[in-house]
N, C-alpha and C positions, 0 to 999 in steps of 0.2 A: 266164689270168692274164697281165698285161703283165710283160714281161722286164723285170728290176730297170734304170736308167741309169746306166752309169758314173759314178761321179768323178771331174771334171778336175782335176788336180794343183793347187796353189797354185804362185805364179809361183816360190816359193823352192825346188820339188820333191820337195813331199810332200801327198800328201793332206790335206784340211782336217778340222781336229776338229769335234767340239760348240763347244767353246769360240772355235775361229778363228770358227766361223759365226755366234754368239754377239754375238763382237767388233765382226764386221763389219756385224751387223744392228742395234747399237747406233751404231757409227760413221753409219751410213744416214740411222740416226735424227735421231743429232743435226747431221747437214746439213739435212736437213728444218724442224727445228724453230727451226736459228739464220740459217738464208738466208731472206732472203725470197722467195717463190715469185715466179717471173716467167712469166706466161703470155702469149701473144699473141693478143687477144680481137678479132673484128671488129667496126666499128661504122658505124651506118648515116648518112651524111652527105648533107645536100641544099644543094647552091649558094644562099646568097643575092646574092651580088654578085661580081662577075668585074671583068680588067681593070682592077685596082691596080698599082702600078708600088710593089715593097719594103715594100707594109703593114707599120706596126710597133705599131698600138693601137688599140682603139677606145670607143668611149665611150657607151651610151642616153641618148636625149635625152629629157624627162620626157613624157608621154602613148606610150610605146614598144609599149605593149600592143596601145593601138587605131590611131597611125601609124605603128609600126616603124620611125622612126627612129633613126639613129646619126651619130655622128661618126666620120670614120677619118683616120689620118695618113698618107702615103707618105712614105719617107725623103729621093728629091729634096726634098720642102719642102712637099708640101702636104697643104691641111688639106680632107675634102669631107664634105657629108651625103649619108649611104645612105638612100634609099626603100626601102620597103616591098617593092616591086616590084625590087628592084636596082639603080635610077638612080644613078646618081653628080651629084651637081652638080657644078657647076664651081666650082675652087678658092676657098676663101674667103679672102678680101683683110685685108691691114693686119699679115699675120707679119712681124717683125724676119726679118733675112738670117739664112740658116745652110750650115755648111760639111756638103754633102753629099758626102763622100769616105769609101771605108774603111767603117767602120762607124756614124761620123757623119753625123746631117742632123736631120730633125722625126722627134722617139720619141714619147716615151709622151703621154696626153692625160686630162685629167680635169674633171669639173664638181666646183665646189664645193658642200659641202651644201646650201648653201644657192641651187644655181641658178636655183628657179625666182621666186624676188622678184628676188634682184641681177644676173643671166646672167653672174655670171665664170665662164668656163673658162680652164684652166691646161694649157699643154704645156713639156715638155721639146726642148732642141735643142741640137747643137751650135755654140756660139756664134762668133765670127771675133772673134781680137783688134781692138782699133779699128785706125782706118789708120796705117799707116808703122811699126806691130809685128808681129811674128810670134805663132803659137798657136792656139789655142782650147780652148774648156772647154766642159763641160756649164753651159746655164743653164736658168731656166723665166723664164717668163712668163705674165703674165695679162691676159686682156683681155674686154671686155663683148659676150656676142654676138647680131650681129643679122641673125636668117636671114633676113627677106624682102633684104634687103642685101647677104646673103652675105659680113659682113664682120665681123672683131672691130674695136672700139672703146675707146678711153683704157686702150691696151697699154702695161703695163709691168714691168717685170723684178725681179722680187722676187726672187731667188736666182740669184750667178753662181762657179760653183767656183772656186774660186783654188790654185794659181797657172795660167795658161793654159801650156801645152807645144805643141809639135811633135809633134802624134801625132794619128792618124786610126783608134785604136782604144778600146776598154774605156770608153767613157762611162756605163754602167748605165743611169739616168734611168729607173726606174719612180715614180711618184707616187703617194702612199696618203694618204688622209684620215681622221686619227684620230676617235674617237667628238666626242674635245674639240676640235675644229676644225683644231688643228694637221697640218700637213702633211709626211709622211715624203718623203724623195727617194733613192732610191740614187743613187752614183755610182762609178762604177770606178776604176779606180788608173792610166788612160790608158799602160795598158801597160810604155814606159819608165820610168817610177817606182812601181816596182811598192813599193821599200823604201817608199814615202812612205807603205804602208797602216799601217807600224806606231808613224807617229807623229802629232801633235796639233794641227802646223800649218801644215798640208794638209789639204786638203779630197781628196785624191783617194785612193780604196778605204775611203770611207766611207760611212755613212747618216747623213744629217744631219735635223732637226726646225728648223720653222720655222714660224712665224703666218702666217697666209692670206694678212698683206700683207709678207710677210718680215722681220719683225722675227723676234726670239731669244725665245723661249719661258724666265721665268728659270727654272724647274724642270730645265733640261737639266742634265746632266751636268759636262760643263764650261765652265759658263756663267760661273763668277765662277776657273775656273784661270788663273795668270798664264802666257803664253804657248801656249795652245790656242784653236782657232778655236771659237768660243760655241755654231755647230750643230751641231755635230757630237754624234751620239747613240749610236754603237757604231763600230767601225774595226776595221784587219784584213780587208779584205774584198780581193776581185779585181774580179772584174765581175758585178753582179749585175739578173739582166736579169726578174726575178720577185718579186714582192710581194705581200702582201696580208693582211689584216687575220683574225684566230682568232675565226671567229662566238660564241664565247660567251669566250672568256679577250681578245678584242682585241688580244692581242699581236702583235707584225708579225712575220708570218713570211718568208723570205727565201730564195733560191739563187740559188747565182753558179758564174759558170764556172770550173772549172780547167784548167790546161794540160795534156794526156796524160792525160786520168782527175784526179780530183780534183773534180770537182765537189760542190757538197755544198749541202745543205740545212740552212737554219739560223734560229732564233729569235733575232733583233738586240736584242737584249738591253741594255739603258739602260746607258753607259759601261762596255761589257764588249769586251774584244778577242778577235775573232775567227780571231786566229790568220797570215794568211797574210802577209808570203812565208816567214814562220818555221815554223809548224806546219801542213805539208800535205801531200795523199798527191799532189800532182799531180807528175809530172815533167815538166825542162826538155825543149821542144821539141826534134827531132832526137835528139839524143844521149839523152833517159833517163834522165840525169844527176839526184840527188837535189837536194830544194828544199830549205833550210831545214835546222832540227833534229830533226825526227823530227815522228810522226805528234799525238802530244799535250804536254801541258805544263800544268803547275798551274795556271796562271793566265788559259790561254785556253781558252774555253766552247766545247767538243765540237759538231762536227756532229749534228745528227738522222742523216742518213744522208748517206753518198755513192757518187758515181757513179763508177767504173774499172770499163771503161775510160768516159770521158765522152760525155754525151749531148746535149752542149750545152743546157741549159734554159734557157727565154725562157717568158716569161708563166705565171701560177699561179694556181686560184681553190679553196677551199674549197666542194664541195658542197651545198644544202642542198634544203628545200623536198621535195613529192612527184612532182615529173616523173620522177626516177633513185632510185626506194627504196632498191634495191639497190646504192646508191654514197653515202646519207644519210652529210655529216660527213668523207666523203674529201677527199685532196688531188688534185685534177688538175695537173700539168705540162709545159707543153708543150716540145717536146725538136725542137731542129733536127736536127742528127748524126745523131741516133736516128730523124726524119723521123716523128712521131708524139706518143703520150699516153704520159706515166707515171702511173698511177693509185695509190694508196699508200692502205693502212687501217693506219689508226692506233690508238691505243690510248694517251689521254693522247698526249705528246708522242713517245711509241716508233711509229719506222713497224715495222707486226708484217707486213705483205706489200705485195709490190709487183707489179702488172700491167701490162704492156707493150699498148699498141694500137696497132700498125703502120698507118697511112696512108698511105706513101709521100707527104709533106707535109712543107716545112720549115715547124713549125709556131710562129710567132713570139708569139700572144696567145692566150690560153682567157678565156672570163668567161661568169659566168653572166649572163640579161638579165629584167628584171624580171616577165617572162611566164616564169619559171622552167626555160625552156631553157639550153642550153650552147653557146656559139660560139666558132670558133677559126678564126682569123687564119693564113691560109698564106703564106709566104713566099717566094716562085716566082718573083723574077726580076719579068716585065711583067706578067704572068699570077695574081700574087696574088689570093687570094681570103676571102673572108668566106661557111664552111660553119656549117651547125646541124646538133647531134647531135641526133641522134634518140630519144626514150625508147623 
């Protein structure tokens, strides 16, 4: 017979009951059941293209299945098609100037639905005040494209954030295209005016809605308020560098950065506020110092989830299709800080766990591509790249 094992004391100096044990395997419990689990899964990654300089988006060009083509942005300014094979072309001609400093230059990139009759494509950038003022702002542009040319054509600028500032941070610029044509944009709150997320005319630490050729959608929110900017379609935001559309509810789902932890994930909700620099869990830089008034408030719409400490997220896509069964309807997120994938299963709009996949990758863009694989955008300085996960 095995000798009975001691009892180790409880830390207060007495042996434990039934009931301490009790207590403590109910406590156990209910960390289990109210954290989300965080695991660190590996995943198998194959190069398709090397030698990007800051990738920050990309885009499939229609026939992707059978030529593998893509669009991709670098943040200096330029725009190239990826072959199939990993070629880069050389930069494509006819971009307005953009101010490539900080976190500013050419971001996000997208085809209109309708690219294959009209060839608009539309990017985001940081734009230069005109000559002899200071500033700049997140704008988009669109222009008609023409690859044996390698050049866009009768460019022009349908959305420019106002007011322009002194700041080389928080520009957001993701682009989403609604079922109804309309076109979602984030934009950040460029940092130094962080206050301007929580009012109505400013464009900055917003998501604004606009028509393909930037007109105001009248349905918007505060489209007939006196003294609010017309696109504007939820506010409260920081910087939000992730978008993308709820395969079956179409809602636009969203994350943005916070400062110290605070990150959060969130449904931009039609003229609902968001909450931030009032209500958030992020603290001020350095010091730790509290943001705002506390963590909620009646009137501003709760995070899905957030990140403390932060993991910086940049680009987001919705799972679907049978390459990944085993991820059918999750959230993918790509996470700079974090240098990897946050994976999240949801349940309705509650994320119920969440899986970490370490890559050692500042990972700036995920998307699915019409051959129903996954690709994600690393962020590496000159060395960026363009990998596909593997099923």
């Amino acid at each position: 017979m095995l000798a009975r094992r001691a009892r180790r004391p409880l830390a207060w100096g007495r042996f434990p009951t039934p009931l301490d044990v009790m207590r403590h395997l109910l406590a156990t419990l209910a960390l289990i059941l109210l954290a989300p689990q965080i695991a660190a899964q590996p995943l198998r990654l194959t190069s398709v293209a090397s030698g990007l300089e800051n990738p920050w988006s990309l885009a499939f060009l229609p026939g992707f299945e059978k030529e593998g083509r893509m669009l991709v942005t670098e943040r200096p300014g330029r725009l190239r098609v990826v072959e199939r094979d990993g070629r880069l072309s050389a930069p494509i001609q006819g971009l307005p100037p953009v101010v490539a400093r900080g976190q500013g230059g050419l971001l996000d990139v997208a085809l209109h639905p309708g690219f294959e009759s009209n060839q608009w494509v539309y990017w985001s950038y940081a734009e230069p005040a005109p000559a002899g003022r200071s500033g700049n702002s997140t704008a988009v542009a669109r222009g008609r494209l023409d690859l044996a040319a390698l050049a866009v054509k009768d460019v022009q600028v349908v959305f420019r954030q106002a007011p322009k500032v002194d700041s080389n941070a928080h520009f957001g610029s993701r682009l989403v295209f609604a079922p109804d044509g309309t076109l979602f944009i984030t934009l950040g709150d460029r940092y130094s005016r962080r206050d301007d997320a929580q009012t109505l005319d400013t464009h900055h630490g917003k998501v604004v809605r606009i028509t393909d050729d930037g007109g105001v959608p009248p349905d918007n929110p505060f489209a007939k308020r006196p003294g609010a900017l017309p696109e504007i379609w939820s506010y409260g935001h920081r910087n939000l560098q992730g978008a993308t559309l709820h395969p079956t509810s179409g809602a636009l789902w969203v994350h943005e950065h916070g400062p110290q932890g605070g990150d959060e994930l969130n449904i931009a909700t039609r003229g609902a506020n968001h909450g931030w620099p009032v209500i958030t869990q992020g603290r001020e830089y350095g010091t730790g110092m509290k943001i705002g008034d506390g963590e909620t408030r009646a009137d501003v719409v709760p995070a899905l989830t957030t990140w403390v400490p932060s993991i910086s997220p940049s680009g987001m896509t919705f799972v679907a299709g049978d390459r990944y069964p085993a991820w059918r309807g999750q959230l993918l997120v790509g996470a700079l800080k974090a240098r990897g994938l946050a994976r999240l299963e949801l349940d309705g709009t509650r994320v119920v766990r969440e899986h970490r996949h370490e890559l050692d990758l500042r990972v700036r863009d995920v998307r699915q591509g019409p051959d129903g694989l996954l690709y994600v955008l690393s962020d590496d300085g000159s060395d960026g790249r363009i990998w596909r996960i593997e099923p």
